[in-house]
C-alpha positions in Angstrom: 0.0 0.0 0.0 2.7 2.4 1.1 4.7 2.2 -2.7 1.5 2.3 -4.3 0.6 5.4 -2.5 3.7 7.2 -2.8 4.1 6.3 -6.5 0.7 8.2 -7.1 2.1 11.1 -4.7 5.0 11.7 -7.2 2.7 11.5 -10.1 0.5 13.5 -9.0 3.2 16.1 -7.8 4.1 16.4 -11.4 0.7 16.5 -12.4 -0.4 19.6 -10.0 1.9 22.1 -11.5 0.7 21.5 -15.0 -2.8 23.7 -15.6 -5.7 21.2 -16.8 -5.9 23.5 -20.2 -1.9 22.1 -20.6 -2.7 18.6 -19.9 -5.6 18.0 -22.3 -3.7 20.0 -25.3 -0.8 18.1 -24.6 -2.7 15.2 -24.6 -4.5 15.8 -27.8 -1.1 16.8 -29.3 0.7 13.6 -28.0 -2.3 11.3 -29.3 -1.9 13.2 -32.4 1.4 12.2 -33.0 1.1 8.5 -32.0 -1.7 8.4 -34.9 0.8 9.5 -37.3 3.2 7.3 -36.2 0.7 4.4 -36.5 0.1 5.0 -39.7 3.4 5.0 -41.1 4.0 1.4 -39.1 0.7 0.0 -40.2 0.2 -1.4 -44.0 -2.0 1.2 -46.1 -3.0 -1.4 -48.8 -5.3 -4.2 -46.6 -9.5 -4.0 -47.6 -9.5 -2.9 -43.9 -7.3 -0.1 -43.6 -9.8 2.2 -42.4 -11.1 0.2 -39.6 -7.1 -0.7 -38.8 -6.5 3.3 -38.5 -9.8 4.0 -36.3 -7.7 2.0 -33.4 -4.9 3.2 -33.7 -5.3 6.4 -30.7 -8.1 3.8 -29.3 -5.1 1.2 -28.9 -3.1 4.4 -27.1 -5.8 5.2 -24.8 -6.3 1.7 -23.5 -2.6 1.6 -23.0 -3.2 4.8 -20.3 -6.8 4.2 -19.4 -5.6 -0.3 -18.3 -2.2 1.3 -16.6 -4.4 3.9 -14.6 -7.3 1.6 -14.1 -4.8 -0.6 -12.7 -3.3 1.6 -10.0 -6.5 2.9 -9.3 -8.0 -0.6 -8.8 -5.3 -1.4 -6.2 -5.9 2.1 -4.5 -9.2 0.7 -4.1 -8.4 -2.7 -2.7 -5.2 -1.3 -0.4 -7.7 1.3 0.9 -10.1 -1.4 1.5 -12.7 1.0 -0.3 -12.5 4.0 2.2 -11.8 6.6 -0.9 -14.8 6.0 -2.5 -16.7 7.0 0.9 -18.7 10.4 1.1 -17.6 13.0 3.4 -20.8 13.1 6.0 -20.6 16.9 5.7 -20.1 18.0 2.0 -20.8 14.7 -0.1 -16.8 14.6 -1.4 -15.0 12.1 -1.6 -12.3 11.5 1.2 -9.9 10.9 -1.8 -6.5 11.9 -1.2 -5.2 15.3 -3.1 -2.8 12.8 -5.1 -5.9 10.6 -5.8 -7.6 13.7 -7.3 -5.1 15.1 -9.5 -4.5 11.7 -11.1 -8.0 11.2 -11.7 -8.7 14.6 -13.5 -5.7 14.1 -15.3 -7.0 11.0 -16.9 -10.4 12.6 -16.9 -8.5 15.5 -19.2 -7.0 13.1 -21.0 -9.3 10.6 -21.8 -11.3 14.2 -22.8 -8.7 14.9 -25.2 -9.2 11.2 -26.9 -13.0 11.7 -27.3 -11.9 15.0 -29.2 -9.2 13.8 -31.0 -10.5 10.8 -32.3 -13.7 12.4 -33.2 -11.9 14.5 -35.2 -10.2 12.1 -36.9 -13.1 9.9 -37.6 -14.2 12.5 -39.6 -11.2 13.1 -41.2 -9.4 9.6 -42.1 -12.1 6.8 -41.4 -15.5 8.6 -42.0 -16.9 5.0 -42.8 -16.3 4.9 -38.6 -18.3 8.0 -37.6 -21.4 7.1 -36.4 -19.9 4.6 -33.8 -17.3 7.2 -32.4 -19.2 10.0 -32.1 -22.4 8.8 -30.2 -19.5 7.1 -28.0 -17.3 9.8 -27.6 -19.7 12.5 -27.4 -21.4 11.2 -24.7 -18.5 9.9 -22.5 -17.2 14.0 -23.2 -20.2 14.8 -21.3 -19.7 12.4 -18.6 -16.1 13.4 -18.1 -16.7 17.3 -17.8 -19.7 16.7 -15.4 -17.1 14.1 -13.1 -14.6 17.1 -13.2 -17.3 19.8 -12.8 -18.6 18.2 -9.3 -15.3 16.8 -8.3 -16.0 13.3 -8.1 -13.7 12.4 -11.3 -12.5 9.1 -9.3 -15.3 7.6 -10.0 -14.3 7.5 -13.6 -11.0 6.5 -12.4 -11.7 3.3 -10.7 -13.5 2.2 -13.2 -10.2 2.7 -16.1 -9.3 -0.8 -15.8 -12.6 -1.8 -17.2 -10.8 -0.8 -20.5 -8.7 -3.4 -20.3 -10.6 -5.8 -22.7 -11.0 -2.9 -25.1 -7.2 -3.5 -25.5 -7.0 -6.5 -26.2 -9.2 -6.1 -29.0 -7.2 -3.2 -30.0 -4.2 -5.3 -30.7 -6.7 -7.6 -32.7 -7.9 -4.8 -34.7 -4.0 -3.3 -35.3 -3.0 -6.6 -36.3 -5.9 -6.6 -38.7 -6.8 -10.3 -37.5 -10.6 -11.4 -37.4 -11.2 -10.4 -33.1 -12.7 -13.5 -31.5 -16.3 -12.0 -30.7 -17.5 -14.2 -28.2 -14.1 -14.4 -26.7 -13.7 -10.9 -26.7 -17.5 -10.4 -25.3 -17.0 -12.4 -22.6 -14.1 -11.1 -21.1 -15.6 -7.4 -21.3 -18.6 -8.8 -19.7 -16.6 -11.0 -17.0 -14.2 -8.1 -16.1 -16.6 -5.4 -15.6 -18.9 -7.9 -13.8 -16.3 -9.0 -11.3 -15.0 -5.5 -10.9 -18.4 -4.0 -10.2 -19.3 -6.9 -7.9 -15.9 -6.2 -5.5 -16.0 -2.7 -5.7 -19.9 -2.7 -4.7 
C-alpha cells in the first residue's frame, strides 16, 4: 500500500503544477502524434485499412486508461474502499489530493481522446463516424460533469474496465478477425467482477 501510495504522490506532484488546459492540449497533441506514427507502421493497402487506422489512438488510450485503471483498482483494494466513501458533511470524496489530481488528469486526458478521435473519424475513417461520435460525445459529457462536481474518481476506478478494449485493440492493429464471443466475454466477465468487488 505504502509504494502504491507514494508512486501516485510523485505522479501527481508532477501533475499539479501543470494547468488542466496544458494537460488535455498536450494530450490531444501527443495522441496526435502517436496516430501518425501508426500509420506509417501500419500497412496502407489491406480491404481494412480504415477500420485498422480507427484504433490506432483507441489502442493508445487503452494503453493509459488499463495502466491507470490498474493503479486505481489497487488504491481501491489497499484502501479497502475507504476513498470511495462520502464526506458526511459535503458529499466529497475522502480521496487523497494525489488521488484527485491523477484522476482529472486521466479525466482530461481521456477528454482529449473523445476529441481527437472524433476529429479524426471524420477526417481519415469517415466509414467509422457514427460509432465514435455517439461514444465519444457522450462519455465528453460524462467526463466534464465528473470534473465539474469533483468526483472524477469515480471514472478513475473504473479505467481498468478498459482493459478488454485492448485486447481487441491489438486484434484490430494486427488486422486479424477479433474472436467476438471471446472478446465479449471477457468485457462482460471483467466489468462484472470489478463491479461486484467494488460494490
Amino acid at each position: 500500500d505504502v509504494e502504491i501510495a507514494v508512486f501516485g504522490e510523485e505522479v501527481a506532484q508532477v501533475l499539479s503544477e501543470i494547468p488542466d488546459w496544458q494537460i488535455f492540449l498536450g494530450s490531444c497533441a501527443m495522441l496526435t502524434l502517436l496516430y501518425f506514427g501508426g500509420l506509417v507502421l501500419l500497412p496502407n493497402k489491406s480491404k481494412n485499412a480504415n477500420r485498422r487506422r480507427a484504433w490506432i489512438i483507441t489502442f493508445f488510450s487503452s494503453v493509459v486508461m488499463s495502466f491507470s485503471g490498474l493503479y486505481f483498482a489497487l488504491r481501491l483494494y489497499t484502501t479497502r474502499g475507504t476513498i470511495l466513501l462520502p464526506d458526511p458533511l459535503d458529499g466529497s470524496f475522502s480521496e487523497s489530493p494525489a488521488d484527485s489530481d491523477v484522476s482529472k488528469a486521466l479525466c482530461l486526458f481521456i477528454l482529449g481522446y473523445c476529441l481527437t478521435d472524433t476529429l479524426f473519424c471524420l477526417v481519415h475513417y469517415p466509414d467509422q463516424v457514427s460509432i465514435g461520435l455517439h461514444h465519444h460525445t457522450g462519455y465528453a459529457v460524462l467526463l466534464v460533469y465528473l470534473m465539474h462536481s469533483g468526483k472524477s474518481l469515480l471514472f478513475a476506478v473504473g479505467a481498468i474496465e478498459e482493459f478488454p478494449t485492448l485486447i481487441l485493440s491489438i486484434y484490430e492493429l494486427w488486422g486479424e478477425t477479433r474472436p467476438r464471443m471471446a472478446t465479449g466475454l471477457a468485457i462482460f466477465a471483467m466489468r462484472l467482477t470489478y463491479h461486484l468487488y467494488v460494490t
